[in-house]
C-alpha positions as CSV (number, residue, x, y, z in Angstrom):
1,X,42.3,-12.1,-8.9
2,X,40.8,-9.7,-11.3
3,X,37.2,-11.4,-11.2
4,X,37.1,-10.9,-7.0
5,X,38.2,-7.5,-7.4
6,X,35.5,-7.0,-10.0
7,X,33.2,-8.8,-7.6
8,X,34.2,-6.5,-4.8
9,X,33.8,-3.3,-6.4
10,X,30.3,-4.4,-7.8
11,X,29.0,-5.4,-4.8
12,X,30.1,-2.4,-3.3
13,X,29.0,-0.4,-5.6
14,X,25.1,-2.0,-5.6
15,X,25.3,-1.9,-1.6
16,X,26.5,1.5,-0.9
17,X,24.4,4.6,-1.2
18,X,24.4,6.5,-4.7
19,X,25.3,9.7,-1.9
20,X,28.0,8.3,-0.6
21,X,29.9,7.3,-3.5
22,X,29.2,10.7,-5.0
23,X,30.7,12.6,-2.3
24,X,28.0,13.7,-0.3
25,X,28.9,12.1,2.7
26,X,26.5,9.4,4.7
27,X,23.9,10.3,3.4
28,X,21.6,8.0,1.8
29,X,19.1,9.1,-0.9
30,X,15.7,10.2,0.1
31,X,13.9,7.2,0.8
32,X,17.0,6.3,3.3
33,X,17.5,3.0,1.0
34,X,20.3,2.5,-1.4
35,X,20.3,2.1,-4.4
36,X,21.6,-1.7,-3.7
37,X,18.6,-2.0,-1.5
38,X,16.0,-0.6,-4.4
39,X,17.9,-2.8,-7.1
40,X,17.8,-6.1,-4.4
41,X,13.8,-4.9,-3.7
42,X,12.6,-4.1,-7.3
43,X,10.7,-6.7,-8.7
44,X,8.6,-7.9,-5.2
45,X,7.9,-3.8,-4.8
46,X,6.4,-4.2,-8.2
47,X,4.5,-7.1,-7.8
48,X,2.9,-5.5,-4.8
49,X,2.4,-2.6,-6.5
50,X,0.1,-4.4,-9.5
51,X,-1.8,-6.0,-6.0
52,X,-2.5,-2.1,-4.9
53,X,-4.5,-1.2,-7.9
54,X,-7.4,-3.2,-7.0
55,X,-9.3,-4.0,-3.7
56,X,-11.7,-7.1,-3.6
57,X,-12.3,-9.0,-0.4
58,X,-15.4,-10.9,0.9
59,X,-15.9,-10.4,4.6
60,X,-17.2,-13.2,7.2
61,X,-18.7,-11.8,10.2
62,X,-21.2,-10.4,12.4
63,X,-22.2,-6.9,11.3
64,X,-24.2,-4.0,9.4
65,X,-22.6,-1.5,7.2
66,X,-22.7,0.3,3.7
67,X,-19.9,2.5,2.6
68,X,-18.7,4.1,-0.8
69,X,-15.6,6.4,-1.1
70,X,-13.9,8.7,-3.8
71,X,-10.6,9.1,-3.0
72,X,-9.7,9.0,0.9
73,X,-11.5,12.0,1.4
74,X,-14.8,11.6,0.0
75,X,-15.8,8.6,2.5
76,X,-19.6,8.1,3.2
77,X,-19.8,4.9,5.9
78,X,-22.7,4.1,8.1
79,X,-22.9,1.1,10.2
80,X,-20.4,-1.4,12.5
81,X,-18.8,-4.9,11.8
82,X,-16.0,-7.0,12.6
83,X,-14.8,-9.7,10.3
84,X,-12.1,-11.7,8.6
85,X,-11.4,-10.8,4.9
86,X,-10.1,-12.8,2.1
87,X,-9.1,-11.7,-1.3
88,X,-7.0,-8.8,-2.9
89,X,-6.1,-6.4,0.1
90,X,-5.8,-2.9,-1.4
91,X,-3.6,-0.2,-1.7
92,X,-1.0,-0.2,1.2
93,X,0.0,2.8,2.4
94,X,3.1,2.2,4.1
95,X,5.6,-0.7,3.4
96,X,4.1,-3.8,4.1
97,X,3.0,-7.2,2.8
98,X,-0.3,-7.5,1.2
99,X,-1.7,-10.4,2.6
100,X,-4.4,-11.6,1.0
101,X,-6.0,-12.7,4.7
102,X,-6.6,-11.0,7.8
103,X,-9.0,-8.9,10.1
104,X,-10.7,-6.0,10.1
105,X,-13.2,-3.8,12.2
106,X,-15.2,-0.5,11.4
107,X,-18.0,1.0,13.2
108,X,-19.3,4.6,13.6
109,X,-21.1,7.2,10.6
110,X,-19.0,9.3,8.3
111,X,-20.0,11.5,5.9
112,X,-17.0,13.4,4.6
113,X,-16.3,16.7,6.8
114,X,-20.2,16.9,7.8
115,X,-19.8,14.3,10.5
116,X,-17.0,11.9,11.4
117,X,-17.6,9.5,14.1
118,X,-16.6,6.0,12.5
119,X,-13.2,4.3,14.0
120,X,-10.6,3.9,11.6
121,X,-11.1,0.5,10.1
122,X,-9.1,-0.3,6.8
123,X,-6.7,2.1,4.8
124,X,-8.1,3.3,1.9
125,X,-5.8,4.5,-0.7
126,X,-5.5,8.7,-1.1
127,X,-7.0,7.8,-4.8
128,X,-9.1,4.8,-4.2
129,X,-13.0,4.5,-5.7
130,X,-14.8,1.5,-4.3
131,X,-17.8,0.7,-2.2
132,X,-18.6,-2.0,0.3
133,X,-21.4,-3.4,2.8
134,X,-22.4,-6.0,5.5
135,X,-25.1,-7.7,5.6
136,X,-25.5,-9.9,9.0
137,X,-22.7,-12.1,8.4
138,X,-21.0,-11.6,4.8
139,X,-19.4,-8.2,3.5
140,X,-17.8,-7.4,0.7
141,X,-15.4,-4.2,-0.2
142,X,-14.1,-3.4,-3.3
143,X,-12.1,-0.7,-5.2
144,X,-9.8,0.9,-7.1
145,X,-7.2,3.6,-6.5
146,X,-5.9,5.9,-10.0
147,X,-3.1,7.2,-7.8
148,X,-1.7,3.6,-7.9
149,X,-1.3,3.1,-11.1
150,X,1.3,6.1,-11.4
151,X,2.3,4.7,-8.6
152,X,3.6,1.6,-10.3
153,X,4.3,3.3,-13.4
154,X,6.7,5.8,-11.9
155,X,8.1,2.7,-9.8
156,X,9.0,0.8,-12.8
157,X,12.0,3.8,-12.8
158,X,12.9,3.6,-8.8
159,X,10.1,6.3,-8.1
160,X,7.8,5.5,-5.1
161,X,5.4,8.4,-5.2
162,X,3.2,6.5,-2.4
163,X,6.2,5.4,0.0
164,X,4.9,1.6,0.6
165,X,8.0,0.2,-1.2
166,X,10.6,-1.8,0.7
């Protein structure tokens, strides 16, 4: 009897929100996930987060494009393609699985604030480095993103400073 009331309160304790049990009401902690759902979530959140670091995918497709960025908001882009990708996918930038397939489109110019006329195409990271082009049918992109890697740093103590953890 004394292990499944042991039991109980454990798993009440992992599933409940840290707020709650303190007395704040039903309110959960900031990210809206308990501390049950962080503990239940922590090692695939930082596995994903080792797979943000880098970017490195070869593209297949028709196109013409050459691009470099420094950080999110130094982007210099010129040209169009559409294409599948396989490799590393990047830093995510919401919660979501990384997978290491899919497709992608980009077309337009962008050069920073001067002019801005490319369509969205895939999310950089806010602290991503890399460059990529097309040429006719093959493309490649890669990068790396410095905010990431306080991003897994501070994760490894239930800190998502990029909010892309589950």
């Amino acid at each position: 009897m004394q292990r499944l009331l042991t039991t109980i309160v454990l798993l009440v304790l992992l599933l409940a929100p840290v707020s709650a049990l303190a007395g704040e009401g039903t309110h959960s902690e900031p990210s809206g996930k308990s501390f049950g759902h962080r503990v239940l979530f922590y090692i695939p959140n930082r596995i994903f987060d080792v797979f943000d670091l880098v970017r490195a995918r070869v593209r297949v497709g028709p196109g013409l494009a050459v691009g470099a960025r420094v950080t999110k908001y130094g982007d210099l882009y010129a040209g169009g393609y559409s294409t599948l990708f396989v490799g590393i996918h990047g830093p995510r930038t919401e919660p979501s699985i990384p997978w290491p397939i899919g497709f992608e489109a980009r077309a337009g110019i962008k050069a920073t604030s001067l002019a801005d006329v490319a369509s969205e195409g895939p999310a950089y990271g806010y602290g991503e480095v890399g460059a990529g082009f097309q040429a006719a049918i093959v493309g490649v992109d890669v990068g790396v993103d410095v905010v990431e890697v306080l991003d897994l740093v501070l994760g490894l103590f239930f800190i998502d400073l990029t909010g892309d953890d589950f």
